[in-house]
C-alpha positions in Angstrom: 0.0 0.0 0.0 2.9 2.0 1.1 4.5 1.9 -2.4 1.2 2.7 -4.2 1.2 5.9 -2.3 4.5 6.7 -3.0 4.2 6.2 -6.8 0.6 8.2 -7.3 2.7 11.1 -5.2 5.7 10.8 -7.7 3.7 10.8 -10.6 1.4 13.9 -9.0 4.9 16.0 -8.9 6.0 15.1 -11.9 3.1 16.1 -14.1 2.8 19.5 -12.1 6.9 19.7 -12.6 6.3 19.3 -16.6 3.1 21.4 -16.5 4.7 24.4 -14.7 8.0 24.2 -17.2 6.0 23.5 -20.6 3.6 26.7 -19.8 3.8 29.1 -23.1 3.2 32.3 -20.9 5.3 34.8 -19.2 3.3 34.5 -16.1 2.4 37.8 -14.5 2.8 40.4 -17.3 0.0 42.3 -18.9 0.2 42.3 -22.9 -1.8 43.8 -25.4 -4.0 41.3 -27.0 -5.5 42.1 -30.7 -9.6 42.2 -31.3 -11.7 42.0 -34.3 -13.8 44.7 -36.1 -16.0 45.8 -32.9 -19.8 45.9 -32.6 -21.6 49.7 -32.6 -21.4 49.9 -28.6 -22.7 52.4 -26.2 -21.2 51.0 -22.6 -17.6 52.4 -22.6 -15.8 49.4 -24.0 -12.6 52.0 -25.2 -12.8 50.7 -28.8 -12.6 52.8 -32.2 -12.8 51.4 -35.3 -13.4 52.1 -39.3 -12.4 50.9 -42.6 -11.0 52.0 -45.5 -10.9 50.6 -49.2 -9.4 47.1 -48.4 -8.2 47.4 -44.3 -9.6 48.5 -41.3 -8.1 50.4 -38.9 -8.7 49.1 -34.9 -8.0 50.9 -32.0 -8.2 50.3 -27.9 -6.6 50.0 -24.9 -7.8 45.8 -23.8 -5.1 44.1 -22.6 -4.7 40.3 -21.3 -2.9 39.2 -17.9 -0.5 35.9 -18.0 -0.6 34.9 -14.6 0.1 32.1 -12.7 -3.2 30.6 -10.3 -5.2 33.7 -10.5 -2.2 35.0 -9.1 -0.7 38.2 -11.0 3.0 38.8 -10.0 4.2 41.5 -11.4 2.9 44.2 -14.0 4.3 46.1 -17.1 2.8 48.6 -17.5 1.4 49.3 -20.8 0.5 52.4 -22.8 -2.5 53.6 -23.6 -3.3 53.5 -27.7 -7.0 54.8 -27.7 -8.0 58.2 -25.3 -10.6 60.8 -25.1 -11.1 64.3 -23.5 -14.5 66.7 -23.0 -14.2 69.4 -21.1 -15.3 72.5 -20.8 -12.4 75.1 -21.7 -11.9 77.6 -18.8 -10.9 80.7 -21.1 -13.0 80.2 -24.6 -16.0 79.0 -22.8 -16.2 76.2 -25.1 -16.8 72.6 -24.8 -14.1 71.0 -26.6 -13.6 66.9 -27.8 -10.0 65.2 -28.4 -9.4 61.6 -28.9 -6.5 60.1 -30.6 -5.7 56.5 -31.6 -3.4 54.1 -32.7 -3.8 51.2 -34.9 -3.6 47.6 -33.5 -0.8 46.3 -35.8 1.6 44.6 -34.5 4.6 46.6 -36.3 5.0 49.2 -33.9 7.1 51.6 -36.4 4.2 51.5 -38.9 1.2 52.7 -36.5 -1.5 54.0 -38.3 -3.4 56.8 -36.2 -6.4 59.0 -36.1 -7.5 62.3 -34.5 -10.9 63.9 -34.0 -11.0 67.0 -33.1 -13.6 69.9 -32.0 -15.3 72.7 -30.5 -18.4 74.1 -29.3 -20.2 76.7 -27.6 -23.1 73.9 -27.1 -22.5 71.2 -25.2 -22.7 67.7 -27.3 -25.9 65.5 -26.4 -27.5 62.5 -28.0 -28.9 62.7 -31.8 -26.1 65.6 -32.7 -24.9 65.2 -36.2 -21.4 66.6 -36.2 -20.0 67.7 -39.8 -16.5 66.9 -40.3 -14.7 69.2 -42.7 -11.1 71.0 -43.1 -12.7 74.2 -41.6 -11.7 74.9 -38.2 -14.8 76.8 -37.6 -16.8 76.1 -33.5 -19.3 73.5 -34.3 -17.5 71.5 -37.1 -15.1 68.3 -36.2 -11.5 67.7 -37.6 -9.9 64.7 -38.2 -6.7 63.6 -39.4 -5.4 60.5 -40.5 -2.1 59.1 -40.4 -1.8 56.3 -43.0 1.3 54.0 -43.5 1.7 53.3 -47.7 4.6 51.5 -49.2 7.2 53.1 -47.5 5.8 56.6 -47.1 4.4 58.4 -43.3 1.1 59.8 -45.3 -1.3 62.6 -43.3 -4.7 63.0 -44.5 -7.3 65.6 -43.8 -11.1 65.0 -43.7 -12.8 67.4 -46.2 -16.4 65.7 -45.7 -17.8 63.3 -43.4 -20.4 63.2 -40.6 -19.9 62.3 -36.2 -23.1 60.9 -35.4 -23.4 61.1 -31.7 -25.1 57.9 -30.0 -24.5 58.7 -26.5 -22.9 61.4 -24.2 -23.2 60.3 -20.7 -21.4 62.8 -18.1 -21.8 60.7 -15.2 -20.2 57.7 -16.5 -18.0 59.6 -19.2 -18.8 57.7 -21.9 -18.7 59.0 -25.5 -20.4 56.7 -28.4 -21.1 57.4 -32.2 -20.7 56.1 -35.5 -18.9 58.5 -38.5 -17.2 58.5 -41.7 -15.2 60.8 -43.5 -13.1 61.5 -47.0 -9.5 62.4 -46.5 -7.3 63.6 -48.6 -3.4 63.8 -48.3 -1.4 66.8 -46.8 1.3 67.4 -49.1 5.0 68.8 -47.8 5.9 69.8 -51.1 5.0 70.3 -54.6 6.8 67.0 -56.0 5.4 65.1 -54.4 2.8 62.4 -56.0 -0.4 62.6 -54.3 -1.8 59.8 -52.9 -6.1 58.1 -53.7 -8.4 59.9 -51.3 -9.1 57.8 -48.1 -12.9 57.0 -47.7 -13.5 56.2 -44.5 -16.6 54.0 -43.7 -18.6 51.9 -40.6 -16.8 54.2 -38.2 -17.5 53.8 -34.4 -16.2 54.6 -31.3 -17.1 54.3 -27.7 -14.7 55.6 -25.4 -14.5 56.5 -21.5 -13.5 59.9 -21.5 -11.9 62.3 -18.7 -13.3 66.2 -18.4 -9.7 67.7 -17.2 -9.5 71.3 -18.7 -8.5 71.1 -22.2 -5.8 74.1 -22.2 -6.0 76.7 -25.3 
């Protein structure tokens, strides 16, 4: 009986031995983890997302722990790729909207990334249609585009396009809408060869914002 013991415990430490060394995670550290094209949301899930001709550009800040027993021991920190302000601006009186976001790809040299900007006397609510456009007028939204093609760092800017605001909830900070927009390349210089317009299409965002004081 004795020896039967002893071998079940032998094999119990052996197969915990081999499961502990054959584990394919770095246990403990928090990595960012890539998602498909998202849903049209309204809960704060920190996803933006739209496509263009033949890609579609994903953005958001989930990330996934390795961890060892439920345990986490240790943390790297990650940075965020996807973030929103609305505030109020102290010295325009103005209620003014940033988010930024980078592209999921892996290649971190070849980030493609996006930026909504605007500004309002009104504050935004549910069922406001925004119009994007290049004029940096109060009530209008810009956007630019950062686009990665062949070997070229391309910025576009929207000249038409709608932000369709689904929900602006101030006690939870959530913003959510759907948008598109047509961009069209910023050019450094006259030799340059322009690029194709970028049509922008199925855009969405839901994002949990923060109202610190945007500063002019």
């Amino acid at each position: 009986m004795r020896k039967i013991i002893f071998s079940v415990l032998i094999a119990g430490l052996s197969l915990a031995s081999c499961t502990k060394t054959e584990s394919p995670y770095d246990f403990g550290v928090l990595v960012k983890t890539q998602i498909s094209f998202p849903e049209v949301t309204q809960d704060g899930k920190n996803i933006l997302a739209f496509k263009t001709n033949k890609s579609a550009f994903i953005s958001h800040n989930a990330v996934e722990a390795h961890h060892n027993n439920g345990e986490i021991i240790h943390k790297e920190a990650q940075p965020l790729e996807l973030t929103a302000t609305y505030a109020l601006q102290a010295e325009t009186q103005e209620y003014v909207l940033v988010i930024w976001g980078l592209d999921q790809k892996d290649d971190k040299n070849k980030r493609d990334e996006l930026t909504i900007k605007y500004r309002s006397e009104l504050a935004i609510k549910a069922g406001d249609r925004i119009v994007i456009g290049s004029n940096e007028a109060n009530g209008m939204a810009n956007v630019s585009f950062w686009k990665t093609v062949g070997d070229r760092y391309i910025e576009y800017k929207a000249i038409s396009g709608e932000l369709n605001i689904l929900k602006l909830d101030s006690q939870r900070k959530i913003i959510s809408a759907t948008f598109n927009f047509t961009g069209e390349e910023v050019k450094k210089n006259e030799t340059e060869v322009e690029s194709a317009a970028v049509l922008a299409t199925e855009g969405r965002l839901d994002i949990l914002y923060t109202d610190a004081l945007v500063k002019k």
